[in-house]
N, C-alpha and C positions, 0 to 999 in steps of 0.2 A: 504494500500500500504506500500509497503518498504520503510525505511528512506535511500532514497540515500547519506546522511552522514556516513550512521553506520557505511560503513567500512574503514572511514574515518581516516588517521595516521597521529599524529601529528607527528614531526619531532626534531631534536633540536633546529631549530631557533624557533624564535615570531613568532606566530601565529597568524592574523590579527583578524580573526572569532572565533576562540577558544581560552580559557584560561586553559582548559581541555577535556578530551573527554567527550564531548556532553555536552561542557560546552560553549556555546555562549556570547563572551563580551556581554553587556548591549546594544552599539551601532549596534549591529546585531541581536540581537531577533528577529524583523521583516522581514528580508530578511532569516533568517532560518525557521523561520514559515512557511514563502509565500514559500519554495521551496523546503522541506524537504520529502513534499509528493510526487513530482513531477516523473512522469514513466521516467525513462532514455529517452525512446525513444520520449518521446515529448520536452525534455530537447535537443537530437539532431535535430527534426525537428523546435524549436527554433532557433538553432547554424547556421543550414541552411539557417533558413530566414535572420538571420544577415548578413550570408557571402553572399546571394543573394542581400539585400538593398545595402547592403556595393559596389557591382562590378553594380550595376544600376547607384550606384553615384558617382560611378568614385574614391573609396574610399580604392585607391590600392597602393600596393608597390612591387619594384622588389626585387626578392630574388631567387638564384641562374639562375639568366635568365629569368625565368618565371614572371609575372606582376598576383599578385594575390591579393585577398581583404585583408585587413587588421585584423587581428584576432582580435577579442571582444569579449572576454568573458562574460559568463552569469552571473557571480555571482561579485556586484559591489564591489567598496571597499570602505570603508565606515569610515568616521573620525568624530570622536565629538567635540564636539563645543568646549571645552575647551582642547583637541589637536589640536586643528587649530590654536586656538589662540596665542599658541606656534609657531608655523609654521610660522602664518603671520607675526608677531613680526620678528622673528628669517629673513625668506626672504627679510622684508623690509630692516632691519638692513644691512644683506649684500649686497641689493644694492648700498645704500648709499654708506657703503665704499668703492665700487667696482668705484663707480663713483668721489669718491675723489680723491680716485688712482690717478685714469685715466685724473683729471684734473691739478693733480699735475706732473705726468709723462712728459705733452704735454706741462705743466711751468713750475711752477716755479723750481720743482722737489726736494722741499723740503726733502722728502721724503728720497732721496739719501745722503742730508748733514746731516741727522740724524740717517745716518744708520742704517734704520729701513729695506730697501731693500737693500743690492747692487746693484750699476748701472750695472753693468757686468750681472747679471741676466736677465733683463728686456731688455735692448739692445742687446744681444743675443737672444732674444726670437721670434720666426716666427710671433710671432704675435703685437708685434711691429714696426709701420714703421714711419722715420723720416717725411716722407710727411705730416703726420696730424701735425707735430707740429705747433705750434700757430695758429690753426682753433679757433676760440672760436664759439659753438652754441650758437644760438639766446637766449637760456633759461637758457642756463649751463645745458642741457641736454645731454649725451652722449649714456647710454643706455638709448633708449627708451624701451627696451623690453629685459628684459631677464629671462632667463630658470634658475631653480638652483635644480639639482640634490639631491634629499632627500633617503639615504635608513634610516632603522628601526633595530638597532641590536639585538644580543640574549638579552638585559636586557628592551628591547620595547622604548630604548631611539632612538629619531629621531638624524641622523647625516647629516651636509653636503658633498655628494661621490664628487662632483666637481660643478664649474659655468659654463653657458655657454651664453656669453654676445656677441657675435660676431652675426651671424643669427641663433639663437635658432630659432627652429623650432617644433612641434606636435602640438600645439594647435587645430589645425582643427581637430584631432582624438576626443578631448576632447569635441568640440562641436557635433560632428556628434556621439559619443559615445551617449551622452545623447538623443540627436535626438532619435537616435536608442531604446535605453532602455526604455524609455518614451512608445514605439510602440510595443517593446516585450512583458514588464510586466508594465502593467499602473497601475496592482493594487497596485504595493508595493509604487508607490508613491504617493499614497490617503493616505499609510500607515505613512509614517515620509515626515518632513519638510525636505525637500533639498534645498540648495541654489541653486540658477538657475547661469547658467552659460552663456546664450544667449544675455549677455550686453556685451561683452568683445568687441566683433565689435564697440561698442560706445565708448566703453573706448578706446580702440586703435586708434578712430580717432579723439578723444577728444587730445590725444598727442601728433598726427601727428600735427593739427594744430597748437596747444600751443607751439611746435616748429619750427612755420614758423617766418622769419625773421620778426622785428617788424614795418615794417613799411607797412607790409601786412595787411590788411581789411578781404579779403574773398580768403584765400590761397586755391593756387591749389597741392590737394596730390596722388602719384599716388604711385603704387606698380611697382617695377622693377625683373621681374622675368629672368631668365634663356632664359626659353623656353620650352614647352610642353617635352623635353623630359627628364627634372631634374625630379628628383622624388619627389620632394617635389609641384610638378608643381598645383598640388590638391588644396594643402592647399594657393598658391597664390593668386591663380583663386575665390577658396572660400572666400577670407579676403578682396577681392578685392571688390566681389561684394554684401557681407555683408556689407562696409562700405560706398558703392556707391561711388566708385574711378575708375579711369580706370587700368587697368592692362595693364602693357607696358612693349616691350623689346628694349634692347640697342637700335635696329635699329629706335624706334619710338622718339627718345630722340635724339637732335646734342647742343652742343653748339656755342652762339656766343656771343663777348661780355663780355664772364666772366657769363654769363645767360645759363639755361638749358631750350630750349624750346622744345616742342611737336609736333609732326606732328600730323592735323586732319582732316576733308574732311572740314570744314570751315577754313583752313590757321593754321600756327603755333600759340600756347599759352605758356606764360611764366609756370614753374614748380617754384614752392616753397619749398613742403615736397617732398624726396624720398625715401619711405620705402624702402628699397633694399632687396634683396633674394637671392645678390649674395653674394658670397665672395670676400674680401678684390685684390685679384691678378688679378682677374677678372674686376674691376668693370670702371678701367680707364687708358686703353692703354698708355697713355701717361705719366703715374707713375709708373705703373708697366707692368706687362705682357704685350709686343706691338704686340704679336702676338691674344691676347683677340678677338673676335668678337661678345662678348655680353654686352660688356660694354659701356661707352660715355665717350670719348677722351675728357679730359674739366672738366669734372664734378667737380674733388678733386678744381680746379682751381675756379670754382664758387663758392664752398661751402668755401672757402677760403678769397673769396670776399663778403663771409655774402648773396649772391641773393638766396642762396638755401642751405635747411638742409637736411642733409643723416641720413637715422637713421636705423640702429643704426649707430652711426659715425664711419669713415673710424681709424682702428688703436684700436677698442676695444680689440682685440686679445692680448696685452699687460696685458689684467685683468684677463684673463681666462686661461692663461695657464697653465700647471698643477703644473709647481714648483711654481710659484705665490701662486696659493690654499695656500702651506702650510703657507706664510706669514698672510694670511688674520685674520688670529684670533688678531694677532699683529696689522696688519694695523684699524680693527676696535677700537682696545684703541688707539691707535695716531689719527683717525682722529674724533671719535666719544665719547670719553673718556670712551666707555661702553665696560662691558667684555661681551662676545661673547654669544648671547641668542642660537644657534644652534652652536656645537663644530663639529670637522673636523673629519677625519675617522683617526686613528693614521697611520702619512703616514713619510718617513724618503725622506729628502734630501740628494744629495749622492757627493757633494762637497768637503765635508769632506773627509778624505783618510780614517780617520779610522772608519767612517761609513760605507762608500764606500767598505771596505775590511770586515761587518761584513754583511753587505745584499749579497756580492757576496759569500760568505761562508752559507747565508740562502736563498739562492735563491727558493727551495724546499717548503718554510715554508711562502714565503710570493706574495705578488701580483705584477708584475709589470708593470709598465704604459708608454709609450712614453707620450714624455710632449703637441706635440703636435699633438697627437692623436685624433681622432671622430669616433664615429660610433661602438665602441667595438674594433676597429682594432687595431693589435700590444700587444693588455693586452697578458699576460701569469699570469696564476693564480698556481705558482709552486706547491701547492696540490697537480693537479691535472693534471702537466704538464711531459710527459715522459721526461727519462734521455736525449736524444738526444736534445730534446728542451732546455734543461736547460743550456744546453753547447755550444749551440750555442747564449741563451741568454745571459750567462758569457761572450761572446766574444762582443757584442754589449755594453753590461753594460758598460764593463772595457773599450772600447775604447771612449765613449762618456757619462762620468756619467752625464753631463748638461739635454742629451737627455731622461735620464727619473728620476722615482720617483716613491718608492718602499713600498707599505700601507699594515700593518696586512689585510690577510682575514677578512671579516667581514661575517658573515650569514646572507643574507637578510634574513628580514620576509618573512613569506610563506601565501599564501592563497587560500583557496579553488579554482580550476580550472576546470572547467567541462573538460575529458579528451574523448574518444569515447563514455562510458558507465556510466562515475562516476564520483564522483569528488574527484580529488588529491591537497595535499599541490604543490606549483610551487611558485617561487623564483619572488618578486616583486621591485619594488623600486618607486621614484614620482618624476614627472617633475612640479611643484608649477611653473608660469608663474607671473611675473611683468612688471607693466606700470607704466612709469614713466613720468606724465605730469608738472615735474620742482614745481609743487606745492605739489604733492602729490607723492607716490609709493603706486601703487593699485593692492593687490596679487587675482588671480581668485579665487576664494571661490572654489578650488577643481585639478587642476590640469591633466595631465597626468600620470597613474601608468601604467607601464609596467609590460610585465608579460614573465619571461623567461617558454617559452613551451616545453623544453623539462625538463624531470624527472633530476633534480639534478641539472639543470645551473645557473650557476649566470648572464651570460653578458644577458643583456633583449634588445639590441638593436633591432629595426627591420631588419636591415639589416644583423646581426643574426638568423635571425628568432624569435623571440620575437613577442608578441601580446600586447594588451591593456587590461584596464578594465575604468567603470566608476567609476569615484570617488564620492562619496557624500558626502558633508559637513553638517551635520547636523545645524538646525537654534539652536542659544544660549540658547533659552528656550526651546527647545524639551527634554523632559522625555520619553526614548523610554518604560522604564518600564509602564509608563500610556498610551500606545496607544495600540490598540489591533485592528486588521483586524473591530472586530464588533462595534467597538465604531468612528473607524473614518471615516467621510463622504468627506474627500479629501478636504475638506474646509479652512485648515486653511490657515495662510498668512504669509510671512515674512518680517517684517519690513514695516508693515501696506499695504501689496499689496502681491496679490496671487502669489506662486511659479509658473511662468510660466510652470514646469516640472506637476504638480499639473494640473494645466489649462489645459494641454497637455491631461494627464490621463485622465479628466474628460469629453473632446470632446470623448474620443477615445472610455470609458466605457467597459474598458478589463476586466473584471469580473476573470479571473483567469482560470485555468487551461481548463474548459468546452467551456467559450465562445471563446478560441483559438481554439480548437478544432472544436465549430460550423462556426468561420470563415473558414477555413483551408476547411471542409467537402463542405462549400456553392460555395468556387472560386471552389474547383475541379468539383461541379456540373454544376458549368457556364462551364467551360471549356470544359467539356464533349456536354453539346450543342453546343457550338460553333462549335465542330468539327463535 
């Protein structure tokens, strides 16, 4: 057969799989083996089954109107043990200071008399609100959860693109990714150790508890969602009942008392932990938005009087927002005396005038961001943005420089992307996920990598149109050079106990290209009698 790589082009950025034409990093030799043979057409009739699992399990997003599954690509993405290591270090580091910030902001605000921030930055910020001041959480916890954007530049160094500590959200792709690929291709994970990623539901509610108030025994945690029609509504519904919580909306929640209690067919119960899923405007009529009707009138009011913890806490948005980012290299020497293990994307504040007058003059040459932006919305990446756009952005800049902040292009890395018939380089980046249970910050061994699907894009949002892939973390001792399809029996372990994704494989017993194939032939012959 044809090597579906060969006419494969690298590009000018990093190339995740290649170091050269048909030169596979060391941490990919096995996923280019297991796939290089592979017919196009059963590579699509793969793609199919994914998108088929993916809309059985409810594993969808909207994107221009339409509610479709979530793209997954075939080909994982795959980091080594001593790139992670990097990683983890580097995501732990900035949680911590993200969280010092945040609790010097809401105090003492040291922070300000040493002019390390200006207070005029951060009180300007949408994501600062006076209502959280003097909450103190049960743990000195604030995030409990957050997301921290990673791309990969042309020189393969990892940078951080932004934070996002408010309601970071993908994790559910991340588990149901691996679900998935585990059922696709089980051989290639007989082939390398991967870190399992199916504990995260434990660790998440290992810190939901560890920040319930202290004088709780056997807190009650619940997930506070929207409502079936957010889009994130999946991933609620999934974390809810991976951790065995109930999943509630505003309306199942009243306060009384300074207490958040629950409505349930045996009478009301006291609430302790609330993982929340909504945002900050939404979440308590009575602080902000009064026109809300999915939030509980009360709540900032309990969690004020220590009977209940919100998490992530009300007012993170003060750490995440985009001109903040560029402080943060600073703010980790002031609060942690260490210089910065992951450095920032070169990004310019535009407070200055005669900054300000040299990004409006390069507007063509560089990227701009609203500060408090999501989703990919409002970027203009002047590359690649027509003259008319550029000129309506000079008019926005110039009247509001607080409102954004102006970063060199960067190239993301690229990585192979099964596209109808082949596969193409496509522009990626990584959502690394942390928990943070006040004693420790525990990064998921592997994260969310988005994948932008169209030929040449940088924004990988889904809401974009962007896809996923899996990520694997290779185990510390793996030599991908010493394992080969024929030598390994899917046995090994990491950290004295089997890779769950491994265990996976090994009930499933996917032999590879044929026994898809003799599945695939068997359902269609069921089906043909049934009818």
């Amino acid at each position: 057969m044809a090597d579906v790589f060969e006419e494969y082009a690298l590009g000018a950025a990093w190339d995740e799989m290649f170091s050269g034409p048909a030169q596979p990093r060391p941490a990919y030799k096995a996923v280019r083996a297991a796939l290089e043979h592979f017919d196009p057409s059963e590579l699509r009739l793969r793609a199919d089954q994914v998108a088929r699992a993916f809309t059985d399990r409810g594993v969808t997003f909207a994107f221009d109107g339409e509610e479709r599954p979530f793209p997954l690509d075939l080909v994982p993405r795959v980091i080594a043990a001593e790139e992670w290591d990097l990683i983890d270090r580097g995501v732990r580091q900035r949680v911590l200071a993200l969280e010092a910030f945040l609790a010097d902001v809401y105090g003492p605000a040291n922070v300000f008399r040493d002019r390390i921030v200006p207070r005029s930055v951060v009180l300007t910020g949408s994501g600062f609100h006076r209502a959280a001041h003097g909450i103190e959480p049960a743990n000195g916890v604030r995030v409990h959860v957050a997301g921290i954007d990673l791309v990969r530049d042309v020189d393969g160094r990892f940078r951080v693109l932004e934070d996002n500590v408010r309601v970071p959200s993908g994790v559910s792709y991340v588990l149901e990714n691996r679900r998935i690929m585990t059922r696709t291709f089980p051989g290639l994970f007989a082939e390398q150790r991967v870190r399992p990623v199916d504990d995260y539901p434990v660790r998440l509610l290992a810190a939901m508890r560890a920040a319930a108030p202290p004088d709780v025994v056997d807190p009650t945690v619940v997930v506070l969602t929207p409502g079936v029609a957010n889009s994130a509504y999946f991933e609620h519904a999934l974390l809810a009942r991976l951790m065995g919580v109930q999943l509630v909306e505003g309306r199942d929640l009243f306060c009384v008392g300074n207490e958040v209690r629950m409505r349930t067919t045996a009478g009301d119960e006291p609430v302790h932990v609330i993982y929340r899923r909504i945002d900050d405007d939404f979440i308590d009529p009575l602080h902000f938005r009064p026109e809300s009707v999915i939030g509980v009138p009360g709540m900032l009011n309990a969690a004020r009087a220590g009977s209940v913890t919100i998490a992530n806490s009300v007012g993170c948005g003060a750490a995440d927002d985009k001109l903040i980012y560029t402080y943060i290299p600073e703010l980790i020497r002031y609060y942690l005396g260490e210089d910065p293990v992951l450095d920032n994307v070169e990004t310019h504040r535009l407070e200055d005038a005669e900054r300000l007058e040299f990004v409006l003059d390069h507007l063509a040459d560089l990227v701009l961001k609203p500060v408090d932006g999501a989703g990919g919305k409002g970027i203009v990446i002047g590359p690649a943005a027509d003259e008319k756009t550029l000129v309506n952005l000079r008019t926005q800049v110039a009247k509001n420089p607080r409102g954004w902040i102006a970063q060199r292009p960067v190239a993301l890395s690229t990585s192979p992307t099964f596209t109808t018939d082949r596969f193409a380089p496509r522009h990626i980046d990584l959502r690394p996920f942390a928990v943070n249970d006040g004693e420790r910050v525990w990064v998921l061994p592997g994260g969310l990598t988005r994948v932008a699907l169209r030929e040449g894009a940088l924004i990988v949002n889904s809401s974009q149109g962007g896809g996923s892939k899996d990520t694997w973390v290779l185990a510390p001792d793996f030599d991908p050079d010493a394992v080969s399809p024929a030598q390994s029996d899917g046995s090994d372990a990491v950290d004295g106990q089997l890779d769950p994704a491994e265990a996976v494989a090994g009930r499933l017993a996917g032999p590879g290209a044929d026994g898809f194939q003799q599945q695939q032939q068997q359902q269609q012959q069921q089906q043909q009698q049934a009818k």
